[in-house]
VOVORO-478280 format. One record per residue: x, y, z of N, C-alpha, C in turn; chain; residue in three letters; residue number from 1. Coordinates in nm, 4 decimals, m for minus. Layout:
// VOVORO-478280
n_px,n_py,n_pz,ca_px,ca_py,ca_pz,c_px,c_py,c_pz,ch,aa,i
X,Y,Z,X,Y,Z,X,Y,Z,A,ALA,NUM
...
// end
This chain:
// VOVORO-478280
n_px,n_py,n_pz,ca_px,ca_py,ca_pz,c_px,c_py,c_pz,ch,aa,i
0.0831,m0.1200,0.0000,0.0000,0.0000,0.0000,0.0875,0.1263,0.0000,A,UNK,1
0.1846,0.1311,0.0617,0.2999,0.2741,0.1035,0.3557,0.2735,m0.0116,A,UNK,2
0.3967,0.1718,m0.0861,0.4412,0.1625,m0.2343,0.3690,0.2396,m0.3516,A,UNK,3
0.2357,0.2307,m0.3425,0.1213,0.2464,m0.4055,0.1289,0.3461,m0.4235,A,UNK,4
0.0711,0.4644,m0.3061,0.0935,0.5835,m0.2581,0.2047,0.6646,m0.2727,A,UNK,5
0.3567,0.6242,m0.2653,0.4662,0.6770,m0.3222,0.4990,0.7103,m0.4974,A,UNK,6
0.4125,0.5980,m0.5201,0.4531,0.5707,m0.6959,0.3004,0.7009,m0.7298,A,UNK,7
0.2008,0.7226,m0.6628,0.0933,0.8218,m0.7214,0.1130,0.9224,m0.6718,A,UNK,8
0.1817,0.9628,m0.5616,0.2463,1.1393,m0.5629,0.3611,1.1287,m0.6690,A,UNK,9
0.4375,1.0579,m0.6498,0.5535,1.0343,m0.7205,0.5367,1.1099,m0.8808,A,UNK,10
0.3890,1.0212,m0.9176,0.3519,1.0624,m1.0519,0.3029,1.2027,m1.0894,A,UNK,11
0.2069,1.2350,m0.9406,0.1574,1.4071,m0.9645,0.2788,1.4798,m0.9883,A,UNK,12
0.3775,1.4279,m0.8884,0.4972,1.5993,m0.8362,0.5615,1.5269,m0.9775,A,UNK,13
0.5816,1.4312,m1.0682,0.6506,1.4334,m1.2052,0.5131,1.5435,m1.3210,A,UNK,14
0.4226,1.5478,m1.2876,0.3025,1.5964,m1.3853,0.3239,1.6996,m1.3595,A,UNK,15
0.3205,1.7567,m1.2359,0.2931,1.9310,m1.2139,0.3847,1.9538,m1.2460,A,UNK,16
0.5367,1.9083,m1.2124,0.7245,1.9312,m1.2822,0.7182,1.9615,m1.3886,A,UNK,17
0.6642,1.8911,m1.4842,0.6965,1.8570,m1.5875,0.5887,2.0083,m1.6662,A,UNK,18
0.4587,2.0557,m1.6241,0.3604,2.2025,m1.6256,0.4970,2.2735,m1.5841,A,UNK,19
0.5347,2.2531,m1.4690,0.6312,2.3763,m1.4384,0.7483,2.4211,m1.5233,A,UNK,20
0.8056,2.2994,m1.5346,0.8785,2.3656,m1.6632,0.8678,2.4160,m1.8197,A,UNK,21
0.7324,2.3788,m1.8313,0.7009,2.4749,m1.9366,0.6296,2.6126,m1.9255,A,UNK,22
0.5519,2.5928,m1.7735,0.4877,2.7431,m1.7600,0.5712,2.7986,m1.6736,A,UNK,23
0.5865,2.9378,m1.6789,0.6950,3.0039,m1.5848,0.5990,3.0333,m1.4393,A,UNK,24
0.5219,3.0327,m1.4716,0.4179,3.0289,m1.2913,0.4335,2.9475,m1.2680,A,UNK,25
0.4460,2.8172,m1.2786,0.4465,2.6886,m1.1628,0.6032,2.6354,m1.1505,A,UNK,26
0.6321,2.6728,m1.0086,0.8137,2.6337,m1.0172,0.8118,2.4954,m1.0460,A,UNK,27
0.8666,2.4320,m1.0962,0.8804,2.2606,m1.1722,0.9996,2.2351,m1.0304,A,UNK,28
1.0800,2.2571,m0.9689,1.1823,2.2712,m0.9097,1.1581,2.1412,m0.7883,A,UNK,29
1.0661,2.1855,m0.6997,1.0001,2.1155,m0.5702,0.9092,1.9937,m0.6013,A,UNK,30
0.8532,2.0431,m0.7330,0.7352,1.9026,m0.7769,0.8476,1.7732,m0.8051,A,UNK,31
0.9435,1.8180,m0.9084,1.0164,1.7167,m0.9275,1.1340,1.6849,m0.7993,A,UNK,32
1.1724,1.7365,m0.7283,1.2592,1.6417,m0.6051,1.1419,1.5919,m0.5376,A,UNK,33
0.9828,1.6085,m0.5341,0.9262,1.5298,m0.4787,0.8983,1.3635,m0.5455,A,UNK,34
0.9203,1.4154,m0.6884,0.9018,1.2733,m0.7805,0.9773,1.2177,m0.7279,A,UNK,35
1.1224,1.2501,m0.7516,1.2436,1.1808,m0.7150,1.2471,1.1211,m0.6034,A,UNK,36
1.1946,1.1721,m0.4689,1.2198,1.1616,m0.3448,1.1000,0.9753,m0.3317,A,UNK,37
0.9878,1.0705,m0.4302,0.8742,0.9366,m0.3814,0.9247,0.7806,m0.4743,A,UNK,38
0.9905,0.8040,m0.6069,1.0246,0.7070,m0.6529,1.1204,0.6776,m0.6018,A,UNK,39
1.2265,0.7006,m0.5421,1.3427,0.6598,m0.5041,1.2789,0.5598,m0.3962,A,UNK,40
1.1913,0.5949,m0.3244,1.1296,0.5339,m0.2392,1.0413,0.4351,m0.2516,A,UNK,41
0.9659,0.3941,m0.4061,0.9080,0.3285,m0.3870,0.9388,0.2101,m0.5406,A,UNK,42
1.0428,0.2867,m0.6386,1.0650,0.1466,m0.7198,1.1896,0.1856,m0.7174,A,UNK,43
1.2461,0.0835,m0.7909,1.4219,0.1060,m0.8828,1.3807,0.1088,m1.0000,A,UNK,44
1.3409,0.0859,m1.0536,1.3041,0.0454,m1.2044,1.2290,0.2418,m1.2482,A,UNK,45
1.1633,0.2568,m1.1318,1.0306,0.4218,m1.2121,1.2118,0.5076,m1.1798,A,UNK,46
1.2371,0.4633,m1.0869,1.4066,0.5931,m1.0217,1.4712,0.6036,m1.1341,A,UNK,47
1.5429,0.4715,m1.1950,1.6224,0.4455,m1.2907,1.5547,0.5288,m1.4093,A,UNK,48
1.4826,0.4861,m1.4460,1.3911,0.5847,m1.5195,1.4241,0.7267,m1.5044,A,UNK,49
1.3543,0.7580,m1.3857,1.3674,0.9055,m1.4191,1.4683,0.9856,m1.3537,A,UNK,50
1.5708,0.9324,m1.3488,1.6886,0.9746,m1.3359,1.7665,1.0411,m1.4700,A,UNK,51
1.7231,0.9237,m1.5658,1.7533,0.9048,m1.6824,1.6895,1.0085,m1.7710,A,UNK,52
1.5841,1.0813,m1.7064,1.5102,1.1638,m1.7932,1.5935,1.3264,m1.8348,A,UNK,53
1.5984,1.3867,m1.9460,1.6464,1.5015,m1.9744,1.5865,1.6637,m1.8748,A,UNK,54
1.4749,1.5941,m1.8520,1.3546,1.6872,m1.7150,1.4629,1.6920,m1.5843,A,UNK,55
1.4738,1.5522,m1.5408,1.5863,1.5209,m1.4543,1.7089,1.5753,m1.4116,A,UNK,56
1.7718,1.5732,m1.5665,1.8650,1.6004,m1.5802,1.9183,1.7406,m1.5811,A,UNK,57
1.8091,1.8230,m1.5994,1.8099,1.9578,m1.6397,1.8020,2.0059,m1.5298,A,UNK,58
1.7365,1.9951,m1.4282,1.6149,2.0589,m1.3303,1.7062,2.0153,m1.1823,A,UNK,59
1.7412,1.9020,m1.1712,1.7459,1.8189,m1.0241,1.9009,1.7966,m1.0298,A,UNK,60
1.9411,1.7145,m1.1302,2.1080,1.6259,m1.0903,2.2224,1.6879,m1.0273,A,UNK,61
2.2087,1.8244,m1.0321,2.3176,1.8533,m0.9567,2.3007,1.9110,m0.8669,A,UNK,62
2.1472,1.9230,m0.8251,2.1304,1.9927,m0.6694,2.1685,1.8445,m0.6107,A,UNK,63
2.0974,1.7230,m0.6627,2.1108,1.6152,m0.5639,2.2491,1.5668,m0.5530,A,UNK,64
2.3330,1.5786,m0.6229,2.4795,1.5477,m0.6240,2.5245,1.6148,m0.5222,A,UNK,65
2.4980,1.7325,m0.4669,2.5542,1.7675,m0.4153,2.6125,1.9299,m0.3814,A,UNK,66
2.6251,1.9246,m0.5612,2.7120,2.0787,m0.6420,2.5520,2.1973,m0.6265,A,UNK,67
2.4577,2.2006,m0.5692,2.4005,2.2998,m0.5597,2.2965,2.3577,m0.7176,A,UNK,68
2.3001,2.4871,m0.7032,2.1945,2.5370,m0.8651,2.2783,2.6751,m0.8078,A,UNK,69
2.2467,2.6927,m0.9687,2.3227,2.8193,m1.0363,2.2296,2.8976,m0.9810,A,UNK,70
2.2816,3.0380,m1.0161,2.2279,3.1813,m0.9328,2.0961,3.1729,m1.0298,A,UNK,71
2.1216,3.1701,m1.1810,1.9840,3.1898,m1.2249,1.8738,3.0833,m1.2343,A,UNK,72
1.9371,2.9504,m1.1659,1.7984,2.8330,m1.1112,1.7769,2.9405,m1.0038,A,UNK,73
1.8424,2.9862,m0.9154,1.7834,3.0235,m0.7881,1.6758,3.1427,m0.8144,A,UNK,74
1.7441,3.2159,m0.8664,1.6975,3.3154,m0.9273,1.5131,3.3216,m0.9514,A,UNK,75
1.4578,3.2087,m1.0378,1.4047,3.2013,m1.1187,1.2947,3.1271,m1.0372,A,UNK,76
1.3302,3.0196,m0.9569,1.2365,2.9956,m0.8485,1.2189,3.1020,m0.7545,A,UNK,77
1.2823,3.1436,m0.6610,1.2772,3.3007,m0.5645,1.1471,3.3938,m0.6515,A,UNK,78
1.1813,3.4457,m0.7656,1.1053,3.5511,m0.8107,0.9614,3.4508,m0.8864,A,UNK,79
0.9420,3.3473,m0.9211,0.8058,3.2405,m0.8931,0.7135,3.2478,m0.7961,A,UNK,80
0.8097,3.2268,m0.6486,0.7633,3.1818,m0.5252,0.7422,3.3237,m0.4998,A,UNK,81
0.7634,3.4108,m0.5720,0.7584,3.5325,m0.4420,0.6448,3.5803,m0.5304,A,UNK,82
0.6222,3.5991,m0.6907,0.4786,3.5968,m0.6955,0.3721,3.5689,m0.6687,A,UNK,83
0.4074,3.4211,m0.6332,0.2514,3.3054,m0.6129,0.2559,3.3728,m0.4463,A,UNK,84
0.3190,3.4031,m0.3537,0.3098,3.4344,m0.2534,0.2309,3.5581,m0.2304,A,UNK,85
0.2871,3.6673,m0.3692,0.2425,3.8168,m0.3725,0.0646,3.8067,m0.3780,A,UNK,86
0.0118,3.7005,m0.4587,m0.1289,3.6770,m0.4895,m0.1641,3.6539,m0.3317,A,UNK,87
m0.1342,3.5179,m0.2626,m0.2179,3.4729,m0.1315,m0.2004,3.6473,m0.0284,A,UNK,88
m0.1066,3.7239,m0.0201,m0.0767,3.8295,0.0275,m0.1839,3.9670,m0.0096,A,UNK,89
m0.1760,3.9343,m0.1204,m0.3169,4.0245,m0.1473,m0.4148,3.9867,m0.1162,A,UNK,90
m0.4254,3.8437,m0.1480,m0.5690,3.7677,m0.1031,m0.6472,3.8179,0.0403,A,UNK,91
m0.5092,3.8493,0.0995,m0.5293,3.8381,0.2657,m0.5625,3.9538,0.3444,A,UNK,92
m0.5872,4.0175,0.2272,m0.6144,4.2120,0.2937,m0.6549,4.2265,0.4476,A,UNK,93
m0.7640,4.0793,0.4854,m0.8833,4.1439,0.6188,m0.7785,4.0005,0.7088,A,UNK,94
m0.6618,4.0190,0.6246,m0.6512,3.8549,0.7575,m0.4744,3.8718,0.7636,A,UNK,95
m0.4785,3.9897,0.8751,m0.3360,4.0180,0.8946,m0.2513,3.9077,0.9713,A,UNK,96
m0.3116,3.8122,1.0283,m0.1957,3.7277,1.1318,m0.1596,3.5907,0.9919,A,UNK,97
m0.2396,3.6358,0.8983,m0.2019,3.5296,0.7474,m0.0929,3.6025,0.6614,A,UNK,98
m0.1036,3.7395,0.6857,m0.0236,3.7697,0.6035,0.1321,3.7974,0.6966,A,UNK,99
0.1372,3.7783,0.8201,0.2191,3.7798,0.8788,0.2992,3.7013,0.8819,A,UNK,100
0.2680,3.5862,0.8561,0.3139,3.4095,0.8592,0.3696,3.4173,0.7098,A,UNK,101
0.2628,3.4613,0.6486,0.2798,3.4231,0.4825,0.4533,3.5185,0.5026,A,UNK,102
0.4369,3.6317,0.5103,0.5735,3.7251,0.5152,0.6483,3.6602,0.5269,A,UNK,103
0.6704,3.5818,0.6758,0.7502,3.4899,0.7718,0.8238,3.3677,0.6468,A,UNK,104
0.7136,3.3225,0.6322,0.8137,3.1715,0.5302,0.7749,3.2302,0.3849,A,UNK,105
0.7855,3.3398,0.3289,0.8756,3.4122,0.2368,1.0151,3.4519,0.2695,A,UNK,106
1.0009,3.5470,0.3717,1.1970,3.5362,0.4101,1.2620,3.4377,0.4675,A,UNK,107
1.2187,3.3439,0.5138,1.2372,3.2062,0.5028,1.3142,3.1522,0.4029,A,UNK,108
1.2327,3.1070,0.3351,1.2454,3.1063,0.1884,1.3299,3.1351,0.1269,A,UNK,109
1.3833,3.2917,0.0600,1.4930,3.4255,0.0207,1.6265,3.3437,0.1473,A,UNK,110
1.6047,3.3077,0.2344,1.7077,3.3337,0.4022,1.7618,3.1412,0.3069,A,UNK,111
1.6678,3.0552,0.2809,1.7531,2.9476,0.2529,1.8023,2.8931,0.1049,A,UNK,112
1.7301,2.9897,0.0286,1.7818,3.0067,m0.1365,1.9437,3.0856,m0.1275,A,UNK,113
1.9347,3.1669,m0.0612,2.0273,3.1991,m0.1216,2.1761,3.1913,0.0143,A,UNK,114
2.1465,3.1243,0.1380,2.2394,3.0806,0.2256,2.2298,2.9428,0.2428,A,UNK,115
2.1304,2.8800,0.2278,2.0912,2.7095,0.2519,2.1665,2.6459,0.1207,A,UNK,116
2.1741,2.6995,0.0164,2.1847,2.5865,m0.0819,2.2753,2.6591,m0.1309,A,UNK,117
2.3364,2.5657,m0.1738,2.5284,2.5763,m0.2333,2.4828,2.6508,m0.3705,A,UNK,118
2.5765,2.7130,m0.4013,2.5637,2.8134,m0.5143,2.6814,2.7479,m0.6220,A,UNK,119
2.6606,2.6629,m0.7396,2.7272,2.6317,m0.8069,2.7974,2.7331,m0.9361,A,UNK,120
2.8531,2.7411,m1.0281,2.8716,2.8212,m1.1043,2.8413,2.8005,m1.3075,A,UNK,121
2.7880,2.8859,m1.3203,2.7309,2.8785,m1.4757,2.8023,2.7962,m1.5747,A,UNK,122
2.7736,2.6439,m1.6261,2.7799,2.5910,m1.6663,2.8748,2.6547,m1.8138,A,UNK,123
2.9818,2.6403,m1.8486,3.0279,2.7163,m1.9433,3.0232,2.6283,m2.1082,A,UNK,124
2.9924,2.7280,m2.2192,2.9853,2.5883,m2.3289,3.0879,2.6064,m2.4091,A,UNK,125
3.1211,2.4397,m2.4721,3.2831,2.4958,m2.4706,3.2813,2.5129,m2.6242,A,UNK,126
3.3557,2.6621,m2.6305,3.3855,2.6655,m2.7883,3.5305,2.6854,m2.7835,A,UNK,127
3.5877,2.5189,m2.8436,3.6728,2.5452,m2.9160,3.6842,2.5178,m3.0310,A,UNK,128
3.7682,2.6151,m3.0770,3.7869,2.6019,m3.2623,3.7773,2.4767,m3.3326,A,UNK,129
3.7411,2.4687,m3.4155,3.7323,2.3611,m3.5487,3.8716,2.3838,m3.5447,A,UNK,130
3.9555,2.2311,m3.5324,4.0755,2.2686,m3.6404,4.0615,2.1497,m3.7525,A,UNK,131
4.0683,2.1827,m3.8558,4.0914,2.1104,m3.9578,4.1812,1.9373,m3.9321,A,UNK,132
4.2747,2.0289,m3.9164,4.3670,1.8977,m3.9024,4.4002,1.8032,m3.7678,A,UNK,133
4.2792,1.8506,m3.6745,4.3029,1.7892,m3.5107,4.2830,1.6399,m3.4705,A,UNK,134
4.2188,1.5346,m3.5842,4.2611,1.3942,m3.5952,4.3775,1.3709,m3.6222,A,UNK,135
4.4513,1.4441,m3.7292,4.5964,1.4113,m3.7564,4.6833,1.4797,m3.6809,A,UNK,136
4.6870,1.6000,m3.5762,4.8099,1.6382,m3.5605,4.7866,1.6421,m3.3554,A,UNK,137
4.7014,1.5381,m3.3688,4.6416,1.4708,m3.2183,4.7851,1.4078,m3.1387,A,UNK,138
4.7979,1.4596,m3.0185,4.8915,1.3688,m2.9380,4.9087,1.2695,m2.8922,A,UNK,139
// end
């Protein structure tokens, strides 16, 4: 049954991930380490999988390694979260001890994006020259 249940969040937080990274309102960021977190937990076979996925690969592999997300992953979730937050904040005009809290785990939030999690550095792409002759004059 706990199997069951792991593999069907598993599947939402891969569905909403997978919305998030194509719509810029829904951070894809949290849905997918929840995929990860619930499949890791409940097959080898769905993990292996989506480990393997380019979504995966793009989004997650090197926060979970270890090496952190670049300033503009951080970036890009922070100013997400701080919209979808800006809406419930307005929402809350007549309900100040909501918007007090809400405030609270917004700088929260800002306090572990950008001190909680390792700050890796911008992936560089490599251009080097065509040389003509670099099969033959190879060391």
């Amino acid at each position: 049954m706990k199997k069951i249940i792991y593999i069907t969040v598993g599947c939402i937080g891969l569905g909403l991930g997978f919305i998030g990274a194509i719509l810029p309102l829904l951070p894809a960021f949290p849905f997918l380490l929840l995929a990860a977190v619930c499949f890791g937990k409940s097959s080898k076979k769905l993990n292996d999988w989506f480990v393997g996925t380019k979504l995966y690969k793009n989004n997650l592999e090197s926060f979970r390694k270890g090496q952190g997300m670049t300033w503009k992953t951080k970036i890009k979730i922070m100013v997400i979260v701080t919209l979808t937050m800006s809406v419930g904040f307005i929402m809350m005009s007549n309900v100040p001890i909501g918007r007090i809290v809400l405030v609270g785990v917004w700088v929260f939030h800002i306090f572990i994006f950008v001190f909680g999690i390792k700050t890796k550095k911008q992936e560089q792409p490599n251009h080097q020259m065509f040389h003509p002759y670099h099969d033959i004059c190879e060391d």
